[in-house]
N, C-alpha and C positions, 0 to 999 in steps of 0.2 A: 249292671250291664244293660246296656240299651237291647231290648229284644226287636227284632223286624219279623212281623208276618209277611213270610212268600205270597204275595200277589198270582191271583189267576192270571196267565195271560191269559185272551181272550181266543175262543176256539175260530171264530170266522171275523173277517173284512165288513166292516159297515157297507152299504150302499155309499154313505155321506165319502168316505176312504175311497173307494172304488171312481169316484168323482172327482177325488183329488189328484189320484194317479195320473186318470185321462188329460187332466189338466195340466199335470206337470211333463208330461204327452213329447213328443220331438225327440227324434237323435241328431245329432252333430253328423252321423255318415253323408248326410244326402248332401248337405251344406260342404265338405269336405270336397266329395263328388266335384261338383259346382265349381270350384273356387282351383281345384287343383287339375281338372279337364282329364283325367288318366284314368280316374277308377269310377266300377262299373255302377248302377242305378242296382236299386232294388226291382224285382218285378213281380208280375199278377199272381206266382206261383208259391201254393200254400206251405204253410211253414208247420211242420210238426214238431213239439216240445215230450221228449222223454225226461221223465224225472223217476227219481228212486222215493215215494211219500214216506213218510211217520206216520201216517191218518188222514182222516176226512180234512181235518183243518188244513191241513198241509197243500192238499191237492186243490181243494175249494180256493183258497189264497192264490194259489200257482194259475190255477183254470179261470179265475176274475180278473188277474190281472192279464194275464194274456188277451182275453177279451175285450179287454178295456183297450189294449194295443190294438188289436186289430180290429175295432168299433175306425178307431181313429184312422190308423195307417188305409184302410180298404184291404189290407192282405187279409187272406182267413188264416187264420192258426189255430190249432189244436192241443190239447195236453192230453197226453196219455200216463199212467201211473203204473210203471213197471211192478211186475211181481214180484221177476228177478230181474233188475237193473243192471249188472253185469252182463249176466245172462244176454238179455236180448240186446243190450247194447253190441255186444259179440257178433250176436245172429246178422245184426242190420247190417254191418261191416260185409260178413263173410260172402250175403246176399245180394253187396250193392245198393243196398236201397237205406244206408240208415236213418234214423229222426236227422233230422236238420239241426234243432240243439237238443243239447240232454248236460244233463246232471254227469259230470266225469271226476272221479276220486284222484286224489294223490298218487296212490299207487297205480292206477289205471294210465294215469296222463301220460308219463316219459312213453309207455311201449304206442301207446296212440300217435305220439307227437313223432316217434322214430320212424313210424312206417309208413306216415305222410296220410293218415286218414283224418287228421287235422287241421281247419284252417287257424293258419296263424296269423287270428287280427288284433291280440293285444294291441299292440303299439298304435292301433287304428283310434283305441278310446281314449276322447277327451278327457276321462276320469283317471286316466290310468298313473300321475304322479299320485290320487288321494285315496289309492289302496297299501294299506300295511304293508313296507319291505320285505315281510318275512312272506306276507299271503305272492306277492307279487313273485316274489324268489321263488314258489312252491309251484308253480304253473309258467314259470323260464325256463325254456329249453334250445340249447347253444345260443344263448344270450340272447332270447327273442321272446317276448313275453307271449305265449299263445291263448291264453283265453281268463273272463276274465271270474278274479274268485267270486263267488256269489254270496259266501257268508261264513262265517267261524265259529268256532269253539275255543276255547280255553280251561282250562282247569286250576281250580283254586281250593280255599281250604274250609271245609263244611264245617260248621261247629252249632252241634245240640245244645241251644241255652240253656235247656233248663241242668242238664248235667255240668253244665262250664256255672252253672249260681251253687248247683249240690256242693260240688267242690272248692268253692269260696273262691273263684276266678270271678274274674270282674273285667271292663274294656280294657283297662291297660295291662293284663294280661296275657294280651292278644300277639300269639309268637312273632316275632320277626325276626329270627336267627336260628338256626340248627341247634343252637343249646336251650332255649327256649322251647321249642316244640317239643323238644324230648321231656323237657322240664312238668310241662302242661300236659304231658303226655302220659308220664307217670301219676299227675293227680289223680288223672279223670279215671283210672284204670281200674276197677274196681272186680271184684269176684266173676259181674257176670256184663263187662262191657270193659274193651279194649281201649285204652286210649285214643289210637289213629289206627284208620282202617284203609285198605286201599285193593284193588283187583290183582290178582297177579301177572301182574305183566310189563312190559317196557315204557307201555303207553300210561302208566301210570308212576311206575317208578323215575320212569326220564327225569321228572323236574327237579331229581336231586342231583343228576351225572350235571344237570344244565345249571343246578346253583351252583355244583362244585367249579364251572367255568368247563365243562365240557360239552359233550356231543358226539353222536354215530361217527356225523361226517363233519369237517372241519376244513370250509373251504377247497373243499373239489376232495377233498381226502379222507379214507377209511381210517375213522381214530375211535374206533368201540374199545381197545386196551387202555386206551390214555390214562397216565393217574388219576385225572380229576375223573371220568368215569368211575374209576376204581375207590377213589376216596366215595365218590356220591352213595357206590351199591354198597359198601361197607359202612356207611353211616346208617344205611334201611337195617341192614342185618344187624347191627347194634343194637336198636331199636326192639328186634324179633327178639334176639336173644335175651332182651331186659324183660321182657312181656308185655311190651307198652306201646307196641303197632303189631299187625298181622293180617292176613290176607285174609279177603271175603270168604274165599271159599273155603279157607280155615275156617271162620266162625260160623260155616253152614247156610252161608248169602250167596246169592249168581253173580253179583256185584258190587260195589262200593254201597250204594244209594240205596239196596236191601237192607244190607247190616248197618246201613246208619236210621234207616228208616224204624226199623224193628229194635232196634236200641240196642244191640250188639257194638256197635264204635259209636266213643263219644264225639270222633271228628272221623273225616273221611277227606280223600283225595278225589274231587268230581269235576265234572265241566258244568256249564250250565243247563244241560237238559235234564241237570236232574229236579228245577225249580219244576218241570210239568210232571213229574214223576213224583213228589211228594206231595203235588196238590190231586193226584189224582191217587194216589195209593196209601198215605199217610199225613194229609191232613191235617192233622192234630199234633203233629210235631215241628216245634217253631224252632230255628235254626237262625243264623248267621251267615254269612260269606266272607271272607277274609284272603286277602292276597298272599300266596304262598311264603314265607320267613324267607331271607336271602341263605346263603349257602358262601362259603370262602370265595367264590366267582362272583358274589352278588345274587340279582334275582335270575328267578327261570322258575319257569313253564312250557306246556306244550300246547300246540295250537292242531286246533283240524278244521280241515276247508276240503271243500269241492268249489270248481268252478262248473260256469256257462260253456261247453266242450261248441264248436260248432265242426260241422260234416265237410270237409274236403269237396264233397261228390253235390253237396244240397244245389239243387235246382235255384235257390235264391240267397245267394250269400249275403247281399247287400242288407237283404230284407231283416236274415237273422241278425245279423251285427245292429240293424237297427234296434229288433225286439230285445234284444242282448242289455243294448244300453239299455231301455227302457224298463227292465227285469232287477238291473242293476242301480238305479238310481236311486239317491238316498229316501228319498218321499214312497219308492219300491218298498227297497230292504226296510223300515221301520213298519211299513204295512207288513211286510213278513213278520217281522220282530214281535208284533200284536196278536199273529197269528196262530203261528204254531214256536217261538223262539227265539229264532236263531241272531247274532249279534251280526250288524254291517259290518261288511267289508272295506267300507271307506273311513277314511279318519275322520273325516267333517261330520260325517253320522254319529261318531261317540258320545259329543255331549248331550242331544237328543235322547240316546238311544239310555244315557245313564240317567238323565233326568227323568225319564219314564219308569226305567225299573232300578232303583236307588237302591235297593237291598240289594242288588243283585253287580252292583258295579265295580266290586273287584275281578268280576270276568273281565270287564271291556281296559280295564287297567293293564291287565297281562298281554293285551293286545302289542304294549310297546317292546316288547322284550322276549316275545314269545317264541319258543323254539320249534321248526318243522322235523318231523322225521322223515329219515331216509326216503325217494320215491324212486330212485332208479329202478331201471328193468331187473327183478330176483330182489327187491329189499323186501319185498313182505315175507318171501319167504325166509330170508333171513333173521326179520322181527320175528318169524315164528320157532326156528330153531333155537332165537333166544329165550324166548318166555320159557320153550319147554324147560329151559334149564333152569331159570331163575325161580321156577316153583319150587326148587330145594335148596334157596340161596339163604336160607339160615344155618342149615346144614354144608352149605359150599362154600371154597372161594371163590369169591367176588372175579379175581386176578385172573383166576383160571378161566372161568365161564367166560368172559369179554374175550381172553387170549384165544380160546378156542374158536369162536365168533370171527376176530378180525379176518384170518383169510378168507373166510367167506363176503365179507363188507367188501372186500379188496376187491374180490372176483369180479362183484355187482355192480362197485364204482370204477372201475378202471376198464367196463369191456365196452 
């Protein structure tokens, strides 16, 4: 079996990078402005950037390239690095005075986008056919793309080499079907390491409701009972039941990426941030990446994004939408990507972004197929009334837990 050592990504931005940015410099707004005589200029008035960090890289990355914007533009702009990101994102609203842009989640966007404390300039970006359907769809609100996604995740299927050689697996027996995984699942399974590991929760189980051809919501509609859901969580619990998957916090892990780190599961269900989490915590254990096996629906996966949010109220809208693009451009996002992780938003960024990290390329894979979860107003909470249950979905049924669930999806999507 071919082994791949995880790649450091690199913790900061070159100078040489930070150069290239400036250069690749210009948004499309002003030119828009110009040509179209109706919409407003940017003006002298400073722009402040709220972000949620991961770390020093995260923020140093964010904070260079905004500089590098407004080296160039003459606006000043700022980055601040939230403590609580919510949090003060809440405050600034409540005060009037919010950041101009910031970091806004999934579940955050709809109640932002309802109350009208957001500007809605998707459809302003020249970029905006060459962001993923699914990331585009995740930040559309009454059919109006309002902001734009700044970068994703995906989740795919982690595999410990050297336990997948113990067990006399080899590349071609690399799952691609629900009968396969189980299969590879019971080799690797040994007295003191689990076949397949995964957290317990929806956000990780999902990729099996979404192989079986399902989903929460299914075109505007609450379908958490659907069979294929029911077939997807009954195939996990299969699994439990056999001994040859179980949850992290079963094997005494906080998450997936522990108990696969510490040799508890020989595979694991992760997205890709866990490539900085085993280079920075375990090291020593060389692993694999592998695109989730289909399911009777085909493929599926989950995806997670935040977009660029920009402020209703900002003193300089033109100005953000400018920095917006510029934060968002592909020679951007691969500078991020170097940075601290995270995979571009745009499709024309994939093959760059997989030629650089080649081990790592069945995340930007699942990009085409990827499934968003729930974000109306009340779905988090909903995700979380499900998890609690699904903690005891070896012991439950599947049928029940979802049925219980659906009128509450109903309430969230239909109000």
């Amino acid at each position: 079996m071919k082994t791949a050592h995880p790649r450091r990504l690199a913790v900061a931005i070159t100078a040489a990078s930070m150069l290239a940015l400036t250069a690749c410099g210009g948004s499309g707004f002003s030119e828009s402005a110009e040509e179209g005589g109706g919409q407003a200029e940017a003006t002298d008035a400073p722009i402040s950037v709220l972000i949620g960090s991961s770390g020093d890289a995260e923020t140093q990355a964010v904070t260079s390239t905004v500089d590098a914007w407004a080296s160039e533009s003459g606006i000043d702009a700022s980055v601040i690095a939230a403590s609580d990101l919510t949090q003060q994102l809440s405050q600034g609203f409540a005060s009037g005075e919010p950041a101009d842009v910031f970091y806004l989640s999934t579940d955050a966007f709809a109640g932002y986008a309802a109350n009208g404390s957001l500007e809605p300039y998707g459809e302003d970006l020249e970029n905006k056919d060459d962001y993923y359907p699914a990331l585009r769809e995740a930040f559309t609100y009454e059919d109006q793309l309002y902001c734009a996604p700044k970068d994703f995740s995906t989740l795919g299927l982690i595999i410990n080499t050297a336990k997948w050689e113990e067990a006399g697996l080899t590349e071609d027996d690399i799952p691609t079907t629900w009968e396969e995984l189980a299969a590879v699942a019971e080799q690797l399974t040994t007295e003191d390491t689990v076949g397949l590991g995964f957290s317990p929760e929806f956000q990780r189980l999902g990729v099996f409701t979404a192989q079986a051809g399902g989903g929460l919501v299914t075109d505007g509609e609450a379908t958490a009972a659907s069979p294929e859901n029911v077939e997807g969580l009954n195939f996990v619990k299969q699994m439990m039941t056999d001994g040859v998957a179980d949850y992290s916090s079963n094997l005494g892990a906080g998450w997936g990426g522990e108990a696969f780190g510490k040799g508890l599961a020989a595979m694991v269900i992760e997205g890709n941030w866990i490539a900085g989490a085993m280079t920075a915590d375990f090291p020593d254990v060389e692993y694999q990446v592998a695109e989730l096996p289909e399911g009777p629906g085909g493929k599926g996966t989950l995806q997670f994004t935040n977009c660029w949010g920009i402020a209703a109220d900002s003193d300089n809208i033109e100005g953000a939408k400018a920095l917006v693009e510029y934060l968002t451009s592909a020679e951007s996002q691969l500078a991020f990507a170097e940075a601290f992780g995270p995979m571009p938003s745009l499709q024309s960024a994939a093959g760059d972004w997989a030629a650089q990290y080649p081990e790592l390329e069945a995340f930007i894979a699942g990009g085409e197929y990827a499934q968003n979860l729930p974000a109306q107003q009340g779905a988090a909470d909903v995700l979380g009334e499900l998890n609690s249950q699904l903690e005891s979905l070896e012991s439950s049924d599947p049928q029940q837990i979802l049925e219980s669930v659906q009128p509450l999806l109903e309430s969230v999507v239909t109000q």
